[in-house]
C-alpha positions in Angstrom: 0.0 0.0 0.0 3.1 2.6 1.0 4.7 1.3 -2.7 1.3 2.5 -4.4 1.2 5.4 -2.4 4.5 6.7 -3.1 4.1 6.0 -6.6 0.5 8.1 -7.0 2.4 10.7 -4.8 5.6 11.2 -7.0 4.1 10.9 -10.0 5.8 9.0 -13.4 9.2 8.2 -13.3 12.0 9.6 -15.0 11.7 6.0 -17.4 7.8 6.7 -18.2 8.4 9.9 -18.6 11.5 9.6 -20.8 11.3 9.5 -24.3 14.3 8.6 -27.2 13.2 12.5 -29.0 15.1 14.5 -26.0 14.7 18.6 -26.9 16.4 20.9 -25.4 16.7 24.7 -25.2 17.7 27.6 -23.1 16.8 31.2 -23.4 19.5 33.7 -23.9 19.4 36.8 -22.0 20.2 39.6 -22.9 18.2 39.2 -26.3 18.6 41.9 -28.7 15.1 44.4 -29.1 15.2 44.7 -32.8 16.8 41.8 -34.3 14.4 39.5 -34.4 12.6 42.4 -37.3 15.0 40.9 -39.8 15.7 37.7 -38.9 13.7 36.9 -41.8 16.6 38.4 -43.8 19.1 36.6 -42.2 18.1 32.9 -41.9 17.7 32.5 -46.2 21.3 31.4 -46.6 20.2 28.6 -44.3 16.7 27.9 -45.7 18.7 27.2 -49.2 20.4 24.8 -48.1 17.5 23.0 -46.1 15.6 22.8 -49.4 18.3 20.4 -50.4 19.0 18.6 -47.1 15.5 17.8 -46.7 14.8 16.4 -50.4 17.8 14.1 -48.8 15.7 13.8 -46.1 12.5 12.3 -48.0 14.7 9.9 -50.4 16.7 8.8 -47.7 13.6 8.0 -45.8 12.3 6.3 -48.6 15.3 3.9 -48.5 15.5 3.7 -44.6 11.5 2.6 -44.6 12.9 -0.4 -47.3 16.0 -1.7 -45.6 13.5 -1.7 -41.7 10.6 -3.9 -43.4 13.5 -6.2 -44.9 15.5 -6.2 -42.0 14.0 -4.6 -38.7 17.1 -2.2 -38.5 17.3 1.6 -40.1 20.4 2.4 -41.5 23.0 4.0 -39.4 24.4 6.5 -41.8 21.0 7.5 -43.1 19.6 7.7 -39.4 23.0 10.1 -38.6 21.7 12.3 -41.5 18.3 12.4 -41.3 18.8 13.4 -37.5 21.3 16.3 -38.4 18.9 17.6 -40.8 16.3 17.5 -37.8 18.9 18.9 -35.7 20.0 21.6 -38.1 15.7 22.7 -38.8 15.3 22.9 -35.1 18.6 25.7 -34.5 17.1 27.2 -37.6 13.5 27.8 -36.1 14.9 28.3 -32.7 16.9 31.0 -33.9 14.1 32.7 -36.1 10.2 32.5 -35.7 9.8 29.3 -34.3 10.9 30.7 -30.9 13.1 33.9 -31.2 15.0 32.2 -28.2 18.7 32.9 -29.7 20.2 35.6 -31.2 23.5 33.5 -32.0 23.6 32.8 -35.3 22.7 29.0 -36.2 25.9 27.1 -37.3 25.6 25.2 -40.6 26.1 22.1 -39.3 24.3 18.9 -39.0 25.8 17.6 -35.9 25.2 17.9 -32.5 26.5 21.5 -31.3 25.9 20.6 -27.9 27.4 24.2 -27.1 24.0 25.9 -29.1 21.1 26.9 -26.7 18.6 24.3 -29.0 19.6 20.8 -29.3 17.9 17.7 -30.9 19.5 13.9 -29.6 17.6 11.0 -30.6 18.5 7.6 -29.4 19.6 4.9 -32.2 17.5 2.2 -32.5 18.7 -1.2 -32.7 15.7 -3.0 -33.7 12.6 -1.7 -35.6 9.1 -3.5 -36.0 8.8 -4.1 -39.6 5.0 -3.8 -39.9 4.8 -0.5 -37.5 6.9 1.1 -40.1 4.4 1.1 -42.9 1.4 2.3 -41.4 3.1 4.3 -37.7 4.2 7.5 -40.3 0.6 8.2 -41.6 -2.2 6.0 -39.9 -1.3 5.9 -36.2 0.1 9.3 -36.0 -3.2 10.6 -37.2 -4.7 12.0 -33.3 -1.2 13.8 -33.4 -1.3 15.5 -36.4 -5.0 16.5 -35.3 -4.0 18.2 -32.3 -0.5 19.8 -33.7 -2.5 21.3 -36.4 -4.8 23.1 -34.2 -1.9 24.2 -32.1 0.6 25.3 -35.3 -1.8 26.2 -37.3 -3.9 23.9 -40.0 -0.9 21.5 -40.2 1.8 23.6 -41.1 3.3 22.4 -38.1 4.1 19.5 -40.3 5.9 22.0 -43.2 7.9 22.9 -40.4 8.8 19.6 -38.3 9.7 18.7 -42.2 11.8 21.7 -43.6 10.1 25.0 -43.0 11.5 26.5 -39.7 9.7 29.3 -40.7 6.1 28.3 -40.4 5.1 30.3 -37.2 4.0 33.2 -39.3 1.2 31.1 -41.1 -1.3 32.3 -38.6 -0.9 29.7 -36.1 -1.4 29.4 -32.1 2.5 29.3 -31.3 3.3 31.8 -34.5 1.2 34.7 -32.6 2.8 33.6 -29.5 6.1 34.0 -30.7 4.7 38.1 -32.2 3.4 38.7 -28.9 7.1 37.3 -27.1 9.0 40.0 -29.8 6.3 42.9 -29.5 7.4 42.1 -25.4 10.9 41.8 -26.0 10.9 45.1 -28.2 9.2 46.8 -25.5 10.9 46.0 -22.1 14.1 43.9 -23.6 12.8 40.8 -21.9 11.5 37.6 -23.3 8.3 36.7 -21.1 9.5 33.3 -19.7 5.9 31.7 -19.6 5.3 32.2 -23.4 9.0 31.0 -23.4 8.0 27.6 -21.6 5.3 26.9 -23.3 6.4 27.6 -27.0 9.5 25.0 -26.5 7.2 22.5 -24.7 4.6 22.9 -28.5 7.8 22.4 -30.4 9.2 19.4 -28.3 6.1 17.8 -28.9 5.8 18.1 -32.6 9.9 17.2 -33.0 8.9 13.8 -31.2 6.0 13.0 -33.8 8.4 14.5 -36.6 10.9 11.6 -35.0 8.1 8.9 -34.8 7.0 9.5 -38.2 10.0 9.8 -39.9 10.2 6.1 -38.5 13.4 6.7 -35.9 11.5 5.1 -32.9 8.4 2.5 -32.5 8.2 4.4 -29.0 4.4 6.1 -29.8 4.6 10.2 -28.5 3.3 11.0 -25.5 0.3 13.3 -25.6 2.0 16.2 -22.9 3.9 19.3 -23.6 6.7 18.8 -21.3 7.0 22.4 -21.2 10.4 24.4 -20.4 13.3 24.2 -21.8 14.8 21.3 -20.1 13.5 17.7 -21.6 12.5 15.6 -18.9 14.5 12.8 -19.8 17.4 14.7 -20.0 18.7 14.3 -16.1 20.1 17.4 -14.5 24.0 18.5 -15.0 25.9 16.4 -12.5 29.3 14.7 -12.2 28.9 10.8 -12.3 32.4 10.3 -11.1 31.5 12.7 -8.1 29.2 10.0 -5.4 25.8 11.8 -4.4 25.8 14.3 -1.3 25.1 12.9 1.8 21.7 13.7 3.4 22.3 14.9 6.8 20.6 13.1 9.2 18.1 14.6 12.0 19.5 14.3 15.5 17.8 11.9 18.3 
């Protein structure tokens, strides 16, 4: 009875609540007032090259969906890839209208940049379920694609979680967020940290549908935001070499 208790009491673990799409992001301060006017400007060097990365990104896929029905396993190399291009889309919104959360320009890279306030890791899978990869990218992510197209705006979400970081001035929920967050930042210099929180936790969803449907995990997405910018299965900064503090202990 204590066990079940306890459990109700705490809530999921860090194992339920873990999930292999881990999103990450953390606001910079200070954040200029103006910038963000011509971002638009500045990110089309990037967009360019997504155009090609992401027609990568579909044949690639294409491929990746063959080799896991023939033999349960995706591709390493086409996995890497198709998770830098994830990686690469996320900075890219991040940095522009998808969040307005950076003013450091995104690098053109498609690996990790671990040292970049937004970061995308996904987990490699060593097995895959053959028959869940033909029907998990467009029949059982249907109640997802419902819900993120409310929130992002008549599916465009899915333009963006597929090559368009810059979908969040299509008239969507999270695009007039994001006006409202630089209309606030122009105003008193300071990005309002709810609107903040709950933009990232939108966008951690949809990048762990984009990573189910794009057939990296047979893990289905959980329906939460998670919002903030720290992914909840991403444990807090510690030393593992270093053993746990000691709890003092109450006197007799």
């Amino acid at each position: 009875m204590a066990d079940t208790t306890s459990s109700i009491t705490q809530g999921p673990s860090l194992a339920e609540r873990s999930y292999p799409v881990r999103v990450r992001a953390v606001l910079d301060s200070p954040l200029s007032r103006w910038l963000w006017l011509v971002k638009w400007l500045l990110i089309i060097p990037h967009l360019l090259v997504l155009v090609v990365l992401w027609a990568g990104f579909w044949l690639l896929s294409i491929v990746a969906l063959v080799a896991i029905v023939i033999t349960g396993r995706y591709p390493r190399p086409i996995f890497e890839f198709n998770v830098g291009v994830l990686r690469w889309s996320w900075r890219v919104g991040y940095y522009a209208y998808g969040v307005l959360g950076t003013d450091r320009y995104p690098p053109f890279s498609l690996g990790a940049e671990p040292d970049y306030p937004a970061t995308l890791d996904i987990e490699y899978p060593e097995r895959l379920s053959r028959g869940l990869a033909l029907v998990k990218w467009w029949l059982l992510a249907i109640p997802h694609y419902l819900i993120l197209g409310l929130l992002l705006g008549g599916g465009t979400w899915f333009m963006w979680g597929f090559g368009d970081p810059g979908w969040a001035w299509g008239g969507s929920v999270v695009g007039l967020l994001v006006l409202i967050s630089g209309i606030v930042l122009a105003v008193t210099g300071a990005y309002p940290r709810p609107l903040f929180d709950f933009i990232v936790g939108i966008h951690r969803w949809a990048l762990r549908v984009a990573g189910y449907a794009a057939l990296m995990t047979d893990r289905y997405p959980p329906f939460r935001l998670d919002l903030g910018g720290d992914d909840p299965c991403v444990p807090t900064a510690t030393n593992p070499a270093e053993p746990p503090m000691p709890v003092p202990q109450a006197g007799p």
